[in-house]
Structure formats: C-alpha cells, structure tokens
N, C-alpha and C positions, 0 to 999 in steps of 0.2 A: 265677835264671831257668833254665829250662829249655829248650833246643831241639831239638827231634827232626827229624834230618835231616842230615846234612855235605855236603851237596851246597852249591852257590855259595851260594846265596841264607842257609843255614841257619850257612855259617861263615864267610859274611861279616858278618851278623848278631852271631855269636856274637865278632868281632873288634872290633866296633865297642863290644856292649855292657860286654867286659873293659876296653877304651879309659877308658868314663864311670864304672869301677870296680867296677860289678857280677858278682856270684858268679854264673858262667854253668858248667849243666854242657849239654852236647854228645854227643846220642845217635844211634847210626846203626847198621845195621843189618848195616855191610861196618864193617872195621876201621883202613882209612885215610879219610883228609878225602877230599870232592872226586864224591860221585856220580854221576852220568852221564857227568863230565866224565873221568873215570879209563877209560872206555870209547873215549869220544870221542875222546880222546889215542893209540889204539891204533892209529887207522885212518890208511891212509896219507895224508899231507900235510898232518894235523891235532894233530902230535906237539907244537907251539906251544901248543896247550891246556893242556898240562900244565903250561905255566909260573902260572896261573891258580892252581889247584888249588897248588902247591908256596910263591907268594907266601900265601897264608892261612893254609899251615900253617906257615910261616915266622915269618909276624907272630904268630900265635898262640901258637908256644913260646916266643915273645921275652915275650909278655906274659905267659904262666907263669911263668918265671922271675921275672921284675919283681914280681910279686905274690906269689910265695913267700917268704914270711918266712924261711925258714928259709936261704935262697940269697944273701940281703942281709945275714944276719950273717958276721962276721969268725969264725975257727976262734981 
C-alpha cells in the first residue's frame, strides 16, 4: 500500500493497515510524521497537539520493529 501524506489522517491510516499485516510504504513531503499538526503544536497553548503526532509515530516504530524479520532473530 501506499499512502501519500503523514499527516493524521495518512499515519493513522498507515498504523492501522501495518496492525492487519499489510506492507505499507509512507510518503510525505516534510520528513517527520504529523502535518499540519507539527505547526499547530507551535502555537501557543496548543503544544498538547503534539502528543497526537508523537503517539502514531510511536505505534508505528513499534510496529516496524515487530515486522522486521531481521529484529526477531536472536544473534
């Protein structure tokens, strides 16, 4: 699968479908997760936002790992 986009809706998307097992790749056009909401988080009294953006890219390295073969073998 493909999704263009890391903003909420795109890596929430793309957490769900690594969830059901699917090879998802993740395109965007800044180089961390979280699009608008990386702005939004700037402004004052809206620094809460961030926690949005930081849970998705959270679940999401969890579930790289998990699915890397190479990280489930023993040395």
């Amino acid at each position: 699968m493909l999704i263009v986009g890391a903003g909420p809706a795109g890596s929430e998307c793309a957490r769900v479908l690594m969830e059901r097992g699917y090879t998802v790749h993740l395109r965007d056009s800044r180089d961390k997760l979280g699009g608008c909401v990386n702005d939004i988080a700037t402004l004052p009294g809206l620094g809460e936002w961030g926690f949005h953006r930081d849970y998705r890219q959270t679940q999401i390295e969890k579930l790289l790992k998990r699915n890397n073969p190479l990280s489930s073998r023993s040395a």
